[in-house]
C-alpha positions in Angstrom: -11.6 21.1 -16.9 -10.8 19.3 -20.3 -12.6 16.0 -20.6 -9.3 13.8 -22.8 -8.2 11.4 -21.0 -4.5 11.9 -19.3 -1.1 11.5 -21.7 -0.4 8.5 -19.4 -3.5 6.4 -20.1 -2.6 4.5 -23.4 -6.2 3.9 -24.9 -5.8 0.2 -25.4 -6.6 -2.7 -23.5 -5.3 -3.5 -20.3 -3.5 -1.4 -17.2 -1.8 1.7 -18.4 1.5 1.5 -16.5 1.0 4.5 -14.0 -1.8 1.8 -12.3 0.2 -1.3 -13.0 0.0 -3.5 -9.5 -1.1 -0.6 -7.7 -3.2 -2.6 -5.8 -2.5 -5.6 -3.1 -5.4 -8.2 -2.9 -6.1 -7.3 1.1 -10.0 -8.9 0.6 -9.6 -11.6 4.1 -8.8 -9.0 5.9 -11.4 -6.4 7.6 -14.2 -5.1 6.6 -14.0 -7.1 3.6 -13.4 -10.4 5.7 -13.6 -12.9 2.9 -13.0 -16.5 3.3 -9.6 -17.5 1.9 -11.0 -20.0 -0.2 -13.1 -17.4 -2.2 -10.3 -14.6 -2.2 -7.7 -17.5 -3.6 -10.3 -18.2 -6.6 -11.4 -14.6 -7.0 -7.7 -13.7 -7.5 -7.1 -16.9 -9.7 -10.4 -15.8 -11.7 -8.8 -12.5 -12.3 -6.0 -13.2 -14.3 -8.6 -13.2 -17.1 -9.9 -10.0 -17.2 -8.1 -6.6 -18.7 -7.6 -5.4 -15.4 -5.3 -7.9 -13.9 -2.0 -6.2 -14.3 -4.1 -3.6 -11.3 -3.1 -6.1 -8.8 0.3 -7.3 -7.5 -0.3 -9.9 -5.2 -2.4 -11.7 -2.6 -1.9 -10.1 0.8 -2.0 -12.7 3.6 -0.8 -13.8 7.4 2.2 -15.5 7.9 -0.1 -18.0 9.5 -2.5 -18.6 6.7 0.0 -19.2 4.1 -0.1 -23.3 3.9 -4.1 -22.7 3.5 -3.8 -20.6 0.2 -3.6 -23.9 -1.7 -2.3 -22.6 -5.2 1.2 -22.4 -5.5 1.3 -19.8 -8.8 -0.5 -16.9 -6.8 2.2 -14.2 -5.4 2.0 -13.1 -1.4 2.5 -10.6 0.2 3.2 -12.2 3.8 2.1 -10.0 6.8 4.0 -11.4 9.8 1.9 -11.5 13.2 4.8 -12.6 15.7 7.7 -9.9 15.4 11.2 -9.9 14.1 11.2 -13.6 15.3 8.9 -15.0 13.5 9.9 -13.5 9.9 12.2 -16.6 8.8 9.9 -18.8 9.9 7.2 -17.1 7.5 9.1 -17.5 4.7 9.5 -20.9 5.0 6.4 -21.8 5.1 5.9 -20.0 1.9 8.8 -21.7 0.5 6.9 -24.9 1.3 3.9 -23.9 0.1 5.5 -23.1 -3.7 4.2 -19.9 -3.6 6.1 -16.6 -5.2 6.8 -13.8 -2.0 5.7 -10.7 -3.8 6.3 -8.9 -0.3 6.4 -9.1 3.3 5.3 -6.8 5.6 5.9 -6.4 9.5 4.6 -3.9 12.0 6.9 -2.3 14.9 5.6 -4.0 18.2 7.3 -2.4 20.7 5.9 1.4 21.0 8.7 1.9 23.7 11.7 0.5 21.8 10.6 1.7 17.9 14.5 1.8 17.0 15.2 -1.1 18.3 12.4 -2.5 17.2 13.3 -1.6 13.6 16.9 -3.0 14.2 16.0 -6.5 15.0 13.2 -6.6 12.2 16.3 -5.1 9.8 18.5 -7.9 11.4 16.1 -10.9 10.6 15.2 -9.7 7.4 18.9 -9.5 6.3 19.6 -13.2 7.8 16.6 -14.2 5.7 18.3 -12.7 2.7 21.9 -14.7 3.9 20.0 -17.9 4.0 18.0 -17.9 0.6 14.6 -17.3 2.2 13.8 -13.7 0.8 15.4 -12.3 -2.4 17.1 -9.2 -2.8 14.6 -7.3 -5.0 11.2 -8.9 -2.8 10.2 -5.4 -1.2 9.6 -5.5 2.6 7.2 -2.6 4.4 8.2 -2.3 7.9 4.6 -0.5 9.4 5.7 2.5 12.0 2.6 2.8 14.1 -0.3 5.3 13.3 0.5 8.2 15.6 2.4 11.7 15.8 5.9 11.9 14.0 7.8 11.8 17.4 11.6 11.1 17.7 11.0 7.5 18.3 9.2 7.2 15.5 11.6 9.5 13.4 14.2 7.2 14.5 12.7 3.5 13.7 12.4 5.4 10.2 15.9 6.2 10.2 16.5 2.4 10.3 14.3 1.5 7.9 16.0 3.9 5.6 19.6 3.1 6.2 18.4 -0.9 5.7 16.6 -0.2 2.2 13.7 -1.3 3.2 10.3 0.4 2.7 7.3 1.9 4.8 4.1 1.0 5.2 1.2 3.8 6.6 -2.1 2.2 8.2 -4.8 4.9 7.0 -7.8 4.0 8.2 -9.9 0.6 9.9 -12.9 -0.7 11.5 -13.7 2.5 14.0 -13.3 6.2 13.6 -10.1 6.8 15.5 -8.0 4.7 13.6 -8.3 6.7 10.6 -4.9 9.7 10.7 -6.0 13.1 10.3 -4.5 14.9 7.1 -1.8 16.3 8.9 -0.5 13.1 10.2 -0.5 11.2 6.6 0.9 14.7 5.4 4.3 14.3 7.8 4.5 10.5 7.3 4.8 11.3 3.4 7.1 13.8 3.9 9.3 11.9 6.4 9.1 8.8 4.2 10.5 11.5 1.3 13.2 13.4 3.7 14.7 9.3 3.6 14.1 8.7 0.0 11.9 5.8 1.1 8.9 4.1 -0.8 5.8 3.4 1.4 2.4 1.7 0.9 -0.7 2.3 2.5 -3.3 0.4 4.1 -6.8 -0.1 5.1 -9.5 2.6 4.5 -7.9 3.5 1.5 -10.0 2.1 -1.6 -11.5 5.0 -2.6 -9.6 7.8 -5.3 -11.1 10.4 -3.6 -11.4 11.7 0.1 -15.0 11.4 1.3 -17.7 10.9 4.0 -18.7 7.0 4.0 -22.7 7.6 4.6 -23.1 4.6 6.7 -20.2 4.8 9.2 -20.1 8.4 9.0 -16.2 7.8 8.7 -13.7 10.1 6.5 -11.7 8.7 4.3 -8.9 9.4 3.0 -8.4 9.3 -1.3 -5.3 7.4 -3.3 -5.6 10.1 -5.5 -4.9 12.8 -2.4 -2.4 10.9 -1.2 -0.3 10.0 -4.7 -1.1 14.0 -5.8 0.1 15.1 -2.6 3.1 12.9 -2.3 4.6 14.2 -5.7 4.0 17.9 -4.2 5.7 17.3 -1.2 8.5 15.6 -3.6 8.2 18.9 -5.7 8.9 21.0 -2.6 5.1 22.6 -3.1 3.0 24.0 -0.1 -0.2 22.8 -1.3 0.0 18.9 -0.3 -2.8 19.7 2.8 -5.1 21.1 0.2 -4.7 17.9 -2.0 -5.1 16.0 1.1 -8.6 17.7 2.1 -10.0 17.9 -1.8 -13.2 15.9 -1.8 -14.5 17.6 -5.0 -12.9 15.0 -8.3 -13.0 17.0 -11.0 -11.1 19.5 -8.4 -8.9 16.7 -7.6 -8.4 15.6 -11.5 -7.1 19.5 -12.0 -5.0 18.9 -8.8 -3.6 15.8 -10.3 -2.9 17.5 -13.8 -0.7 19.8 -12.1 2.1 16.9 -11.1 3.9 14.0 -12.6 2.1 11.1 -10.9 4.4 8.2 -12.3 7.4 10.2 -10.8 4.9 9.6 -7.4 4.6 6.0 -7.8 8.2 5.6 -7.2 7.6 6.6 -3.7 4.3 5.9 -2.9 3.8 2.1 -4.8 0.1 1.0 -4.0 -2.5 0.0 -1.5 -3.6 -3.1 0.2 -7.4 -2.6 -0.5 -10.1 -5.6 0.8 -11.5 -4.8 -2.7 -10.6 -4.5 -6.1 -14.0 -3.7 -8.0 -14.2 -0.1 -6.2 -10.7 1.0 -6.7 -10.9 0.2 -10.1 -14.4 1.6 -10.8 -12.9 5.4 -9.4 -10.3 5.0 -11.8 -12.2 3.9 -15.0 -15.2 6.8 -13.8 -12.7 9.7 -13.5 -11.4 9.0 -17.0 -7.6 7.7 -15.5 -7.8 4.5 -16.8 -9.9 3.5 -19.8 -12.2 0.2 -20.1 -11.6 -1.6 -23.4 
């Protein structure tokens, strides 16, 4: 494998742009569990080092959004009470000052995931009528973690026909909420067959797939899954392979193979609960490079 560094890292200070706000600031949330007040100054604290451009926002509840107490850092709102509660979200980040990089709202009725999708399409767009969420603010409507069925197909239809994007939860806490390959493999591809951008969550902070040694869990690599996404955008037969590819330089000769800025068009970043491991992977396998 040749050891230059990729055409699209730039050799100069800062975030080259295939890595520019991959990452959303997920650290109060679990395992990393931090208290808001530390996350706020850690991400405040941040905006003075060469990798800052890496992250795109603060992720947060709905709920915690008055507590965040500095009105120049960008949320990404995660709304805990259903289609319902999204205007009343965005007010409170309206009050607060703060900038609403993104919201982000998971399907709550597994019986109903169409209609589900309709009434969280519905509030979003009254939002939009009355001034509370721009046009161009992305929001990621999260389908639950299971088989592609034709509920779920069909809540993704509604997402698609509404603009809005995806979101993929791809790992957690215990062993059976992380998808198997084949399942993040047919929630790419349907996300693709709509010509719909996704994010993923949780579990993902790592480039490449591995064993964790302590909780025995397998995880699932950003890498794998922006390789992968591009091949299954490519019409390839090999995305399972890049999904299952735990050896990097394997993986970097995988990810040599496609365009991976034309994959960040569809697959735009990860909430990770840290940002010091993500960006460690990337600076190690030679993908971004430390002034």
């Amino acid at each position: 494998m040749s050891t230059e560094l990729p055409a699209h890292v730039s050799g100069a200070s800062g975030v080259p742009p295939l890595w520019s706000g991959f990452l959303d600031d997920a650290a109060v949330f679990p395992p990393g569990n931090a208290a808001l007040p530390d996350a706020v100054a850690a991400f405040r604290a941040r905006r003075d080092e060469w990798y800052a451009d890496l992250v795109a926002s603060l992720v947060v509840t709905d709920e915690r959004v008055p507590a965040v107490s500095d009105p120049d850092i960008p949320l990404s709102i995660v709304v805990t009470g259903g289609a319902g509660a999204i205007a009343g979200a965005l007010r409170l980040a309206v009050k607060a000052g703060n900038p609403v990089a993104g919201l982000e709202i998971a399907l709550r009725d597994p019986d109903d995931l169409a209609g589900n999708a309709r009434r969280v399409v519905a509030a979003v767009d009254a939002a939009r009528v009355d001034g509370l969420l721009d046009d161009e603010t992305p929001v990621f409507v999260e389908l639950p973690p299971t088989e592609v069925t034709h509920g779920w197909e069909s809540a993704a239809d509604e997402v698609a026909g509404a603009e809005l994007r995806l979101k993929f939860r791809t790992g957690g806490v215990e062993a059976h909420f992380f998808p198997s390959t084949q399942q993040v493999a047919a929630w790419i591809d349907a996300a693709l067959d709509r010509e719909v951008a996704f994010k993923c969550t949780a579990g993902l902070h790592n480039a490449v797939r591995h064993r964790d040694p302590e909780t025995g869990f397998e995880h699932h690599g950003f890498l794998n899954v922006l390789v992968a996404t591009q091949r299954l955008f490519d019409g390839g037969s090999d995305a399972m392979a890049d999904l299952e590819e735990s050896d990097a330089s394997a993986l970097l000769d995988r990810a040599a193979d496609v365009d991976l800025a034309r994959a960040r068009r569809w697959f735009t970043g990860i909430g990770s609960c840290s940002i010091l491991e993500p960006l460690a992977d990337l600076t190690d396998l030679g993908l971004m490079e430390r002034p």
